[in-house]
VOPAGU-2260 file (C-alpha; in pm, 1 decimal, decimal comma):
REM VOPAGU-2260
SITE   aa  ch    i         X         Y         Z
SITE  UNK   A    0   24308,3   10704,3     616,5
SITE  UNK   A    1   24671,1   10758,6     573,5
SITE  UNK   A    2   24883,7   10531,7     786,6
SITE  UNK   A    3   25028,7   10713,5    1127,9
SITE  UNK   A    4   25386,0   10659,7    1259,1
SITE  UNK   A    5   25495,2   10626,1    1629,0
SITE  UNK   A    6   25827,9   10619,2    1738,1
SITE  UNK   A    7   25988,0   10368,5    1945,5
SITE  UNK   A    8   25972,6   10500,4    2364,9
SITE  UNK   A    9   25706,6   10788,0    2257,4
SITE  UNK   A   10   25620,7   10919,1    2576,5
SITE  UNK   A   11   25323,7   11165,6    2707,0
SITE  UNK   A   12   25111,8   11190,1    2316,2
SITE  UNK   A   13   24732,2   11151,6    2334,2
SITE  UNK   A   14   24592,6   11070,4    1970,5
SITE  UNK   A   15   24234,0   11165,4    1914,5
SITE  UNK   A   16   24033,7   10993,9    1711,8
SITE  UNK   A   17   23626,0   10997,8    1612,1
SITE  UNK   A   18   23491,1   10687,6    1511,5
SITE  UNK   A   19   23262,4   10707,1    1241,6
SITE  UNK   A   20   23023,3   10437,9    1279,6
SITE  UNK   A   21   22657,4   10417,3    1446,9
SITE  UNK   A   22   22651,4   10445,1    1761,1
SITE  UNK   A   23   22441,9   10133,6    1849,1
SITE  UNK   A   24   22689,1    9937,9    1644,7
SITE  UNK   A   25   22965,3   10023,2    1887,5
SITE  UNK   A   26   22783,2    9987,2    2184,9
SITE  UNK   A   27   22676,1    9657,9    2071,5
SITE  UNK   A   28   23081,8    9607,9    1994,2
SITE  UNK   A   29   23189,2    9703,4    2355,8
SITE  UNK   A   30   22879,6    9479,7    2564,3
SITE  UNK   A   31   23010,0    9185,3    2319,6
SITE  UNK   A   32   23342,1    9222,1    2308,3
SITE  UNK   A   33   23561,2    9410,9    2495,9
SITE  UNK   A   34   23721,4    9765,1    2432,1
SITE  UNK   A   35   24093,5    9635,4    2355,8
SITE  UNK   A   36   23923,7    9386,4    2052,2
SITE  UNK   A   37   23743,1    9691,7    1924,8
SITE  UNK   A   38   24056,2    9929,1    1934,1
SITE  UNK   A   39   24241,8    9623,5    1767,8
SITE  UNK   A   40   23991,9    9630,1    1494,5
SITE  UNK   A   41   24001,5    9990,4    1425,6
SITE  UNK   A   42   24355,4   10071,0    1423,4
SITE  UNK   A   43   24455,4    9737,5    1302,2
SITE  UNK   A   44   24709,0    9654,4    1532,3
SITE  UNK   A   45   24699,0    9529,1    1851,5
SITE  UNK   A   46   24591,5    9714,7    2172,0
SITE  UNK   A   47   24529,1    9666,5    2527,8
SITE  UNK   A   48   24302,6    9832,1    2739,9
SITE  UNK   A   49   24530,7   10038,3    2910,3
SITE  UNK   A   50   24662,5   10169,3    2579,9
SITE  UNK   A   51   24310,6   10310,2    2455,9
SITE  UNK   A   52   23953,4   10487,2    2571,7
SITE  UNK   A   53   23633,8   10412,8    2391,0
SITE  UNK   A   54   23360,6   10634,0    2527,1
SITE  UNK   A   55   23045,3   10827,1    2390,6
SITE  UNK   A   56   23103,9   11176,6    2415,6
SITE  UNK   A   57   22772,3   11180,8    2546,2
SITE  UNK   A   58   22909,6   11038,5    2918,6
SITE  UNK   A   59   23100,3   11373,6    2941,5
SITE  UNK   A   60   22768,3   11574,2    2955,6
SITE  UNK   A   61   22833,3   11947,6    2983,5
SITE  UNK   A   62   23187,7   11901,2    3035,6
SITE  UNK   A   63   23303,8   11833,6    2700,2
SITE  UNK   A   64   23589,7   11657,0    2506,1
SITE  UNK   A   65   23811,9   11978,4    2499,2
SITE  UNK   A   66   23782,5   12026,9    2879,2
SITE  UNK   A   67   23811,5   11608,8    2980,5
SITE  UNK   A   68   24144,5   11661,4    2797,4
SITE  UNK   A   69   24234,7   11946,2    2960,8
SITE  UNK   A   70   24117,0   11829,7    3354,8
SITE  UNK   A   71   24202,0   11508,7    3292,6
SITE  UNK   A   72   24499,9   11514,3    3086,2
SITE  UNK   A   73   24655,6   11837,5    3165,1
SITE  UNK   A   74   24736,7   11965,7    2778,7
SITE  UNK   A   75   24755,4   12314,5    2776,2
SITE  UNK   A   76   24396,0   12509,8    2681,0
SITE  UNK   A   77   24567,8   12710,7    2368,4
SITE  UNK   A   78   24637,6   12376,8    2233,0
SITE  UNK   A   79   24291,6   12304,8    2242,9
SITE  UNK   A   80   24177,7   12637,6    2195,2
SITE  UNK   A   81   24316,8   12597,2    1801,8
SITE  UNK   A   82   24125,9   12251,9    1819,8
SITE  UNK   A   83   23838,8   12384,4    2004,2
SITE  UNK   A   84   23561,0   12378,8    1718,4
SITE  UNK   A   85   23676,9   12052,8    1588,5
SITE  UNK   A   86   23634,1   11862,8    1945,1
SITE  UNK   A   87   23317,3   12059,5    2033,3
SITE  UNK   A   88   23132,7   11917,5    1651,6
SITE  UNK   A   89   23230,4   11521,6    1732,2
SITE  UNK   A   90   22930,2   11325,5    1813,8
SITE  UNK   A   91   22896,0   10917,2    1884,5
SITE  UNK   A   92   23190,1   10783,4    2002,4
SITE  UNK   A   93   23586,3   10878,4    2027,9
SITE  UNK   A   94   23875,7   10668,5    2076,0
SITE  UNK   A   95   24170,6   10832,3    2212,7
SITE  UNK   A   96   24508,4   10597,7    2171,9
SITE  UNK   A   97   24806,4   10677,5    2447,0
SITE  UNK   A   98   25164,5   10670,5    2367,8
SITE  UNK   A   99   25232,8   10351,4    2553,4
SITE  UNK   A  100   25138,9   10142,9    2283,2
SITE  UNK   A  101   25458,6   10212,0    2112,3
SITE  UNK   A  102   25648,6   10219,0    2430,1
SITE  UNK   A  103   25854,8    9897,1    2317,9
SITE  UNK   A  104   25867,3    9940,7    1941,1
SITE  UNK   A  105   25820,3   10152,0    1682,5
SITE  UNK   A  106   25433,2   10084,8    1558,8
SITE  UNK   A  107   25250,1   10182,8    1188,4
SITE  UNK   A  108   24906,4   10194,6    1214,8
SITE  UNK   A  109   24698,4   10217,1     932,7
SITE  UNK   A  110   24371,8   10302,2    1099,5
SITE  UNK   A  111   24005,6   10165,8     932,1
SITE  UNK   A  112   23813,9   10375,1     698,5
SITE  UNK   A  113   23599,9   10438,8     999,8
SITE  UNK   A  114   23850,6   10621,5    1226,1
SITE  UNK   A  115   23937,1   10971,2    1177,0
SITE  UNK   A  116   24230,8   11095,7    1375,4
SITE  UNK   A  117   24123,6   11451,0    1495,1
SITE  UNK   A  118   24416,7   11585,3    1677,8
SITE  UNK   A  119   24741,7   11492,9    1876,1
SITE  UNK   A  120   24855,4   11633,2    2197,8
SITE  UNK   A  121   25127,6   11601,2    2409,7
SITE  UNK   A  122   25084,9   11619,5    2784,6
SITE  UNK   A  123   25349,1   11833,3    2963,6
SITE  UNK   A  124   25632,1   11748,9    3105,3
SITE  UNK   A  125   25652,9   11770,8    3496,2
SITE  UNK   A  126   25886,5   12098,1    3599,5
SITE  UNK   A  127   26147,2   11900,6    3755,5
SITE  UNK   A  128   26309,8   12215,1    3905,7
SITE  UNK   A  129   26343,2   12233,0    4286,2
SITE  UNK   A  130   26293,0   12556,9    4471,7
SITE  UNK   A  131   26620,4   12727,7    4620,9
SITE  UNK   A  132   26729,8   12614,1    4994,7
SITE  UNK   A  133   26529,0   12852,4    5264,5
SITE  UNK   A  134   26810,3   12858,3    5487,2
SITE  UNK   A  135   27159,2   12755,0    5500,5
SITE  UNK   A  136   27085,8   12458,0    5672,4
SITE  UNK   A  137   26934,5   12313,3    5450,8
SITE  UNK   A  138   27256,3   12340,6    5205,7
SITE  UNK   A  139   27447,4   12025,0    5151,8
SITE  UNK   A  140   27743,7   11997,4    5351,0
SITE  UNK   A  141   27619,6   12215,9    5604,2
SITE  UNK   A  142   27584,3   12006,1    5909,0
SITE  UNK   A  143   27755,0   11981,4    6219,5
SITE  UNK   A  144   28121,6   11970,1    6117,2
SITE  UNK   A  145   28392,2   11723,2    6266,0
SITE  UNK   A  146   28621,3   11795,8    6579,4
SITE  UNK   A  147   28900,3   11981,8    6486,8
SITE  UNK   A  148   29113,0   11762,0    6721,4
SITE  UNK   A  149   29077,0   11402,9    6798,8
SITE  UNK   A  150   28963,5   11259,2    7122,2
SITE  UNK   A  151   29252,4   11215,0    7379,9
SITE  UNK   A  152   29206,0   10782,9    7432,1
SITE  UNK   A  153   29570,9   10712,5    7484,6
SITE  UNK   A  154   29532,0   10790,2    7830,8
SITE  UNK   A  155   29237,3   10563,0    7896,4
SITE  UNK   A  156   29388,8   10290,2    7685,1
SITE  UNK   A  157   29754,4   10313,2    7895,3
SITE  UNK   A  158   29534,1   10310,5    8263,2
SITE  UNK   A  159   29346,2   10036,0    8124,9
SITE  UNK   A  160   29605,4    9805,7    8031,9
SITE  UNK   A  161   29803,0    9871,5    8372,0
SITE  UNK   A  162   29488,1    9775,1    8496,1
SITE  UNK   A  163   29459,9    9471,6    8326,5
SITE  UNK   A  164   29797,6    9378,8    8371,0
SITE  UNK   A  165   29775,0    9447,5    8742,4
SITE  UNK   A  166   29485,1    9217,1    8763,8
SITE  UNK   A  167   29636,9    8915,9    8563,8
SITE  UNK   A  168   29949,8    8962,6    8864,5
SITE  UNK   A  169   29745,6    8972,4    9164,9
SITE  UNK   A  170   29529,7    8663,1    8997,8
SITE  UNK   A  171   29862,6    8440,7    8965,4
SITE  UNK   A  172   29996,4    8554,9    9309,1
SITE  UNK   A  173   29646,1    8487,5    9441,5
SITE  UNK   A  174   29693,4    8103,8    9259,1
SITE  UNK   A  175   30043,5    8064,5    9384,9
SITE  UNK   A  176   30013,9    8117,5    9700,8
């Protein structure tokens, strides 16, 4: 197989792949190993487990490769409607590689003989839009607004000094006396 490029911060790409060996021998693989050395192996480069899936398409049952990536992955259905007959003729086992594994560094992978890449789909970006404001409430800047004229303190302030000061007198009379 050809080798496959992946950018540096790819984001969102599912890469499907069919793995074209007997089925016992990967089963053996993943109850002796573990399903990041077998993804290592096969795409020659190394993998954890969050980067890849290794299952039989035979755990799906009746729902199917083209709908798990669909439910479970959200990529639109005409992207796997071109892909349709493709997914629906695998058998044995499928390894499908996530974007994160070249999330810090541009990666070449030059995939063994027994790994054939069957498709690549992006997932879809979230709609980041918001809806418009219901009311004008909701609106920035559209709270209670400030009083147009500041409180009246000086009058408070003045009474409470004379108070003060009336006080401090009375105490040194008081202590003279």
């Amino acid at each position: 197989m050809t080798q496959i490029e992946m950018k540096r911060g790819e984001h969102g790409v599912i890469r499907v792949f069919a793995i074209s060996r007997p089925i016992a021998e990967v089963a053996k693989a993943l109850r002796e190993g573990d399903r990041a050395e077998l993804g290592t192996a096969l795409l020659n480069h190394p993998v954890t487990d969050r980067d890849i899936e290794i299952f039989p398409l035979s755990d799906l049952g009746t729902l199917g490769l083209a709908n798990y990536l669909s439910e479970g992955y959200d990529i639109s259905r005409e992207d796997l409607r071109r892909d349709r007959a493709r997914l629906e003729a695998l058998d044995g086992y499928v390894l499908l590689l996530h974007a994160r594994v070249a999330a810090q560094e541009a990666v070449t992978l030059r995939p063994d003989p027994d790994l054939t890449l069957i498709a690549t789909y992006g997932e879809p970006r979230a709609d980041m839009t918001a809806a418009p404001f219901p009311s004008e409430a909701a609106a920035p800047y559209s709270g209670a607004t400030a009083p147009s004229e500041p409180a009246r303190r000086a009058p408070l302030v003045r009474a409470g000094v004379v108070l003060i000061v009336a006080l401090c007198l009375l105490l040194l009379w008081w202590s003279l006396s």
